[in-house]
C-alpha positions in Angstrom: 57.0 -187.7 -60.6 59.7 -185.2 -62.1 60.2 -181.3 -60.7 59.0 -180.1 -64.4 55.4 -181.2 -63.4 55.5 -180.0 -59.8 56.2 -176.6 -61.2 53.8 -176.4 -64.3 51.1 -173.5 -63.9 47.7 -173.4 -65.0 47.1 -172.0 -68.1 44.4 -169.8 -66.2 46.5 -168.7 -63.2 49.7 -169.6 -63.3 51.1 -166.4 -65.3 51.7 -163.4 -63.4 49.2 -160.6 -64.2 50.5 -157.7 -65.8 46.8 -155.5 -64.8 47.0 -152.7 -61.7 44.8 -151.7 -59.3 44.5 -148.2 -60.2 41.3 -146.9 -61.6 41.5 -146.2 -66.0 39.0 -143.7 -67.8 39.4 -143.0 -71.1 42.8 -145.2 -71.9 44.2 -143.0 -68.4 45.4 -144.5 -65.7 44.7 -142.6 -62.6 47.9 -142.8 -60.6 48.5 -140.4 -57.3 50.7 -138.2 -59.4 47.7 -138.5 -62.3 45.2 -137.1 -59.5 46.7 -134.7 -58.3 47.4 -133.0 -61.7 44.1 -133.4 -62.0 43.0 -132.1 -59.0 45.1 -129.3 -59.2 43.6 -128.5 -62.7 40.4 -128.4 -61.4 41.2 -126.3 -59.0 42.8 -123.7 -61.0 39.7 -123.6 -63.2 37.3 -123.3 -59.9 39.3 -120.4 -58.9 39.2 -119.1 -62.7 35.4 -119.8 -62.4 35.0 -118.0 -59.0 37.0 -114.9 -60.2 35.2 -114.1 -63.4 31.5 -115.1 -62.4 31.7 -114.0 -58.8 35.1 -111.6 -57.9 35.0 -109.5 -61.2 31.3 -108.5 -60.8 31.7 -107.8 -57.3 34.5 -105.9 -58.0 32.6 -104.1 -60.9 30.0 -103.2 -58.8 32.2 -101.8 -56.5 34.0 -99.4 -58.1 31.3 -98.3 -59.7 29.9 -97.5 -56.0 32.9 -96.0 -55.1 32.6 -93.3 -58.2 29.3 -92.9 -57.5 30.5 -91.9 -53.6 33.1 -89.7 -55.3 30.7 -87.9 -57.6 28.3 -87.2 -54.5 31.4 -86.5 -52.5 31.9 -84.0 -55.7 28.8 -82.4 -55.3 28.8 -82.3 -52.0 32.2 -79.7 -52.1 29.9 -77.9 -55.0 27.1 -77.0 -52.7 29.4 -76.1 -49.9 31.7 -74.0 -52.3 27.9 -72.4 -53.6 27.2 -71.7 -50.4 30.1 -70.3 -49.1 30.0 -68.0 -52.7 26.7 -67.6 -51.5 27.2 -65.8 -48.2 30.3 -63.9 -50.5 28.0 -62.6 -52.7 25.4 -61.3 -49.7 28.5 -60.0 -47.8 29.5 -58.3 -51.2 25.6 -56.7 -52.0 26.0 -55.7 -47.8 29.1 -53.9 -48.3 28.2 -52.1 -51.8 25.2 -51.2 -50.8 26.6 -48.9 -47.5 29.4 -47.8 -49.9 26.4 -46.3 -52.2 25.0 -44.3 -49.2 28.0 -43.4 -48.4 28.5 -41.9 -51.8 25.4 -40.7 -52.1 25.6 -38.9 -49.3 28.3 -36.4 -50.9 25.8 -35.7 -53.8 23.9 -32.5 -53.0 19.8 -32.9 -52.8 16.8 -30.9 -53.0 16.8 -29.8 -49.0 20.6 -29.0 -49.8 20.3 -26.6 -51.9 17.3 -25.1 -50.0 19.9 -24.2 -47.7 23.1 -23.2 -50.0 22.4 -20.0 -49.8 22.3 -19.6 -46.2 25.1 -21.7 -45.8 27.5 -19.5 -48.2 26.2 -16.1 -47.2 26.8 -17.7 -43.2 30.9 -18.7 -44.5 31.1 -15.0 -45.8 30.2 -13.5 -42.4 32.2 -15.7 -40.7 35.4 -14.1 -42.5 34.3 -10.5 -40.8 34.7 -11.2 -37.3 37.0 -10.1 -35.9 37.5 -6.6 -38.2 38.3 -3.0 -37.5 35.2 -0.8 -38.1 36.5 0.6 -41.1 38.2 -2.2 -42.5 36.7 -3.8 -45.6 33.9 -6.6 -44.8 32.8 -9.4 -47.0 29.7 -9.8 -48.6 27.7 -11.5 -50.6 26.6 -9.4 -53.5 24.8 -12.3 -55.9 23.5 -15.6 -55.5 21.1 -16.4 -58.6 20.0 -19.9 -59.9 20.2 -20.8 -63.3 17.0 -22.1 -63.5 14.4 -23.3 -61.0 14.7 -26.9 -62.3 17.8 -29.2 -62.4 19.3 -30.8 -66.0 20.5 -34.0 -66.5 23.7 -34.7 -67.6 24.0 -36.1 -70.7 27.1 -34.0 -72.8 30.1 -35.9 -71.3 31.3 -33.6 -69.4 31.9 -35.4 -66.3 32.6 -38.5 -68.4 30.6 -40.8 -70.4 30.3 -43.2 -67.4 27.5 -41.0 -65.4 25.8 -39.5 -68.2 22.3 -39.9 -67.6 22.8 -41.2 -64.0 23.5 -37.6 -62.3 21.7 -33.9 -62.9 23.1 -30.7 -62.1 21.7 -27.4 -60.8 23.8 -24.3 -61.5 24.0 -21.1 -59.6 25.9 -17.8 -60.1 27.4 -16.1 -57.2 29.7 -12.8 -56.7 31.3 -11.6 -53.4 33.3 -8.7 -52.4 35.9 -8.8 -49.7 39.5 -9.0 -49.7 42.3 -11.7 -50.8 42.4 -13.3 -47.7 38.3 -13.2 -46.7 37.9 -14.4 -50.0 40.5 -17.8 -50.0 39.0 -18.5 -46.5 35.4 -18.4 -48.3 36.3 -20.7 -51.1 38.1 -23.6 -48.6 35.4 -23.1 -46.3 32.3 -23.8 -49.6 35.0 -26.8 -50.8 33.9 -28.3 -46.9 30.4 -28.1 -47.4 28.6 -31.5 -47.4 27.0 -31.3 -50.6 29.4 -32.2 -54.0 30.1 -28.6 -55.8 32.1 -27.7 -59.0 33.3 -24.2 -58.9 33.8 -23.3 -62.7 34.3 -19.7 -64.7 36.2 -18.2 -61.6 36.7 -14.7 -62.2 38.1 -12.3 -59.7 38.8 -8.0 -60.3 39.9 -5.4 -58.2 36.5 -3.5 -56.8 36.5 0.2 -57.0 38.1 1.9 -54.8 35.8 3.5 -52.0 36.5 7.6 -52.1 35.0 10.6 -50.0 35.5 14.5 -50.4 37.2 16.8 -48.4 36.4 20.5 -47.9 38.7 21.8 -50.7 36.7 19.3 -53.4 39.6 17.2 -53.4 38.7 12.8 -53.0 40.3 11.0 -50.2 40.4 7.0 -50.3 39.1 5.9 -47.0 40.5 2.7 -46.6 42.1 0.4 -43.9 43.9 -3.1 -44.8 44.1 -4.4 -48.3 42.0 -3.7 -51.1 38.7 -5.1 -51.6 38.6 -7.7 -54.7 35.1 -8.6 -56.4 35.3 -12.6 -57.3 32.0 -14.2 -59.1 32.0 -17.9 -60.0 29.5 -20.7 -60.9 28.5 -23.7 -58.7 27.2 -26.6 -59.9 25.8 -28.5 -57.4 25.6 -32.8 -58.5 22.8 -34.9 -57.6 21.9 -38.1 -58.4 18.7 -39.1 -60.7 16.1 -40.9 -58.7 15.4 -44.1 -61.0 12.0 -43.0 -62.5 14.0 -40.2 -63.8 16.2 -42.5 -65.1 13.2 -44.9 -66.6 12.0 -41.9 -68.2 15.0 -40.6 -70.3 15.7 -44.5 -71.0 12.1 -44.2 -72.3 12.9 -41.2 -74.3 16.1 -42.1 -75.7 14.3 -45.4 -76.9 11.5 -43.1 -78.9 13.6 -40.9 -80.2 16.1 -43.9 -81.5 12.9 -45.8 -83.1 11.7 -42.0 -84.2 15.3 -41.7 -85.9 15.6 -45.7 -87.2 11.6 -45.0 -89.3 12.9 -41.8 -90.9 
């Protein structure tokens, strides 16, 4: 027997085979380096998966929580900021409200003027004490009301501002006494608690006080200065109560609709 028989192979298995043991799908041959491609794919596209079906709606829904926390954070500084305006505002209506007693305390009223005259003709006798026995005395010589009712004031002569809102009652009054007596008297009415206006001042020597003597001849009698005669008005301010007020708003409204139809 020759070597080229020993070493003859099958025609079944004596050629080596050229096939692998690595799995094939779809003409691929899964090798490690294959897989893991693969596997790495996959997982890029489970992530990708994960982050738009689950991440991004969860982070959706989150920020629109955390706007919704801001805009009730937002509100929440609103109210506070109201309130805090709030107690302003009563603080404000507190403060304006003593502020309007205060200032309408200066205003003169009915019971005021009740008074005026005893409270001017007391400031005139005040300015007599002390004097000599002949010296010249102050006096009030004329104290008459314009008119028994007060007028609203609605010509602009205290400004547009309070026309309608204030009424004035005027009164005439003339004294006698000298220079001095008579400054004292007008600082002493500007203290008075009621608001006055002093207008048409006037002021004029008085006559001069004579006697006789036995021969028929006059003698002035006098001691100290010379007596003066002053006479002013006072216009005393008060404020309109507000049906007053209602009714010349009233009034004015007629008269405007009266005006419009002719």
């Amino acid at each position: 027997m020759t070597m080229s028989q020993d070493f003859q192979f099958s025609d079944q298995g004596g050629e080596f085979s050229s096939e692998t043991s690595y799995p094939v799908a779809f003409g691929i041959t899964f090798t490690p380096k294959v897989i893991g491609i693969v596997v790495g794919v996959l997982g890029i596209a489970g992530a990708a998966y994960m982050l738009l079906n689950m991440v991004m709606p969860a982070w959706e829904t989150y920020q629109q929580k955390q706007g919704q926390a801001e805009n009730l954070q937002s509100q929440v500084e609103q109210k506070k900021a109201s309130i805090k305006e709030i107690d302003q505002v009563k603080a404000d209506l507190a403060q304006a409200k003593r502020q309007n007693i205060q200032v309408l305390s200066l205003f003169a009223n009915e019971n005021t003027l009740d008074t005026l005259l005893l409270d001017i003709n007391r400031l005139v006798e005040a300015t007599n004490s002390p004097v000599a026995a002949n010296a010249v005395r102050a006096k009030l010589t004329r104290f008459v009301p314009a008119s028994e009712q007060s007028e609203p004031i609605n010509d602009g002569s205290l400004g547009p501002i309070v026309d309608g809102k204030l009424k004035r009652s005027s009164i005439t009054i003339e004294l006698e006494g000298t220079f001095e007596q008579t400054q004292s008297i007008m600082r002493n009415i500007e203290r008075l608690q009621p608001l006055l206006i002093v207008k048409d001042y006037q002021a004029r020597l008085s006559p001069e006080p004579t006697t006789q003597s036995s021969d028929g001849e006059e003698v002035i009698r006098r001691v100290g200065p010379a007596p003066i005669t002053t006479s002013f008005e006072i216009q005393a301010l008060m404020p309109r109560n507000p049906e007053e007020v209602a009714a010349a708003a009233k009034a004015a409204e007629a008269a405007t609709q009266t005006a419009t139809k002719k």
